[in-house]
C-alpha positions, 0 to 999 in steps of 0.5 A: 503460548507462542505463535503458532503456524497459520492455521486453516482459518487464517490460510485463506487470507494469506493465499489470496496473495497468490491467486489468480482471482480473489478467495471468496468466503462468506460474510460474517459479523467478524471477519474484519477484526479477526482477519486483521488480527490473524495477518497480526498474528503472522507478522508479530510470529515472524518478528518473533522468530526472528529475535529469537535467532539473534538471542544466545544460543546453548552451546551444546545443542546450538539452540536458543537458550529461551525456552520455546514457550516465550510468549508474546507478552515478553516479546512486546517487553522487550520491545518496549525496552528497545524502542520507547526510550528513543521515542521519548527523547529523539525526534530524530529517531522518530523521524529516520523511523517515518520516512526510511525506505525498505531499500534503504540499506540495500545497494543499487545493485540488488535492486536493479536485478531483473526478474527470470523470464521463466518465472515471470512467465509463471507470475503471467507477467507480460513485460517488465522494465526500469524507468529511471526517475533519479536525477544526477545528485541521486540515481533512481530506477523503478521496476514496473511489470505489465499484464497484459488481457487474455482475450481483450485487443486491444485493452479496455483501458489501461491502469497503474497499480499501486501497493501498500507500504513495506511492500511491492507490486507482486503483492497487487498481483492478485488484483492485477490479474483480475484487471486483466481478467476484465478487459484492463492492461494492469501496470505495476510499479515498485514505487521508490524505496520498495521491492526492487526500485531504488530509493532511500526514503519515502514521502507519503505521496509527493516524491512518488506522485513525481516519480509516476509522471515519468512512468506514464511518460515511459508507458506513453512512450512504449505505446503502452496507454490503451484507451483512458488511464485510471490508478489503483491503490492500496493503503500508501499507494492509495494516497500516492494515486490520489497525489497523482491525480491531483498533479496528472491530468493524464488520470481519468480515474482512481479508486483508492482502498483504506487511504490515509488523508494527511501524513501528520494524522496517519502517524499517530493513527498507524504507530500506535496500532502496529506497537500497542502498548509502545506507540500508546505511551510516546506524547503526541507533541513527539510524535508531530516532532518526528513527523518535522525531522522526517521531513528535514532528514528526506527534504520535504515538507510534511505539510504538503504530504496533504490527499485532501489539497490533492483531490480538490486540485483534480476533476478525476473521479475518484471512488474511496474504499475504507473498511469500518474495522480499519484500525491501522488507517481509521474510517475518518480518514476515508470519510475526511478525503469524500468531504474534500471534494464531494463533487467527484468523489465516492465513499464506499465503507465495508462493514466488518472489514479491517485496513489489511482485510480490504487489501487481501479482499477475501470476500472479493467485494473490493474487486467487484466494486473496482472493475465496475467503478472502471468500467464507468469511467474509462470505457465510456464515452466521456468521463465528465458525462459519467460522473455527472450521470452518478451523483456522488454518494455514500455507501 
């Protein structure tokens, strides 16, 4: 059978998106794996449709010639005769793959549109301007949005919000929203490559982390720091907030949701969940062979692309949230970066809960967790005490 419409079951997940405060539903035993599998589902039907579009079309009815019933089963064939020979044969391939920005192919131009006042008023986006971070050689501006308390002056603190791969900061504004909510200035940043920042390749953590630098000096700048400055980040911008961390003395705190500790590791573990089947059959020594052509194609060295060096390189604390059912960015990631640097570091594990579960955070427990974790550590009196008063522990 095709993939259908969202159903009232996976609806839920998805309008969390757009809330002003996360959609709550009750635990269960399998929330996690079916969430994960539901917002799949959804992508996989978009891929779907998406091909069929492309595939020849009757020349009376001006409709696909595939019969609607083609199934997920021919899709993934398909998908298969496409992608593996270049796997198997072409590090090269593989490469272009890791490190390609979503804005790669897309003209300094459309990137650099800004967004209707009306509208950003109805997202309740406060402030929004470009930072440049380029250089001569390559010209680079990121967008970054501001929200502002409601009823806090001045903020509690102020924190950088970061989102996940192939994504942008309007995904993070459910969680923005409810900084706000609780007192915190909340800065989103389309990192480099996404949404509607410049960039042609990404690099895990390391060129990002120097673009923030900027960003905060921007902020610093625009006297938009209020009290003590933490990060949070999902997924890819949970790992740049730790890279950050270890390069800024200026982060006071971060809390990381489904991070992954090393670029090497995460490729394997992220390729091989999002192509089943596809990513199974390409050999490990490919796949590290990829990762060394990513890193010749976008000049930087993969082995550096390491949240393990960074978070012993920072006294910041730093709470570590990963989902037990994560199957894009496995648990050991999030247990490997607490044994890093045990000292200042928290690790919470959800039960039942999947890599895109903790972003969308249904149940609303990553954003309890999150405010408390900042009301700790930026609004009192010294960071250093806070930490010492909490031993680090695992949850």
């Amino acid at each position: 059978m095709p993939l259908g419409p969202p159903t009232a079951s996976t609806l839920p997940a998805a309008l969390s998106l757009f809330a002003t405060r996360p959609i709550r539903i009750k635990p269960c035993a399998r929330q996690g794996p079916l969430i994960e599998y539901a917002c799949a589902r959804l992508a996989l039907n978009g891929v779907q449709q998406a091909l069929l579009k492309v595939l020849p079309t009757s020349a009376d009815t001006g409709q696909s010639m595939v019969h609607p019933s083609w199934s997920t089963p021919a899709l993934r064939v398909l998908l298969s005769i496409t992608l593996l020979p270049p796997c198997l044969g072409c590090a090269e391939f593989l490469g272009n793959s890791i490190v390609s920005a979503p804005n790669r192919w897309v003209p300094r131009g459309k990137t650099a549109s800004r967004t209707h006042p009306g509208l950003r008023r109805l997202m309740g986006i406060d402030q929004e301007f470009r930072v440049n971070v380029g250089t001569e050689a390559e010209p680079l501006e990121l967008l970054v949005q501001v929200v502002e308390p409601d009823t806090v002056s001045p903020p509690r603190g102020t924190v950088v919000v970061l989102h996940g791969v192939i994504s942008s900061g309007r995904a993070m504004l459910p969680h923005a929203r409810r900084l706000a909510s609780h007192g915190y200035r909340a800065v989103l940043v389309d990192l480099r490559g996404h949404g509607q920042s410049d960039g042609r390749f990404m690099t895990y953590g390391l060129r990002e982390s120097e673009d923030l630098l900027r960003v905060i000096d921007a902020l610093e700048a625009r006297r938009l720091i209020a009290g003590r400055l933490g990060v949070l980040g999902v997924s890819y911008g949970a790992t740049t907030a730790i890279h950050l961390a270890g390069r800024d003395p200026r982060i006071d705190s971060v809390v990381a949701v489904a991070p992954f500790s090393t670029l090497r590791d995460v490729v394997p573990d992220f390729g091989r969940t999002v192509l089943p089947g596809i990513g199974a059959l390409v050999p490990d020594h490919a796949l590290e062979a990829g990762v060394d052509a990513a890193g010749r194609q976008a000049d930087f060295d993969p082995d550096l692309a390491d949240a393990c060096q960074a978070l012993r390189r920072t006294s910041a604390p730093v709470l570590v949230i990963h989902g037990e059912e994560d199957w894009m960015v496995p648990t050991y990631h999030g247990r490997r970066l607490h044994e890093a640097a045990p000292d200042h570091t928290e690790l919470l594990l959800l039960p039942c809960t999947g890599h895109l579960a903790a972003w969308l955070d249904p149940t609303g427990r990553v954003a309890d967790e999150t405010t408390g974790w900042f009301d700790r550590h930026l609004t009192a009196q010294s960071t250093s005490s806070a930490a010492s008063a909490t031993p680090p522990i695992v949850r």
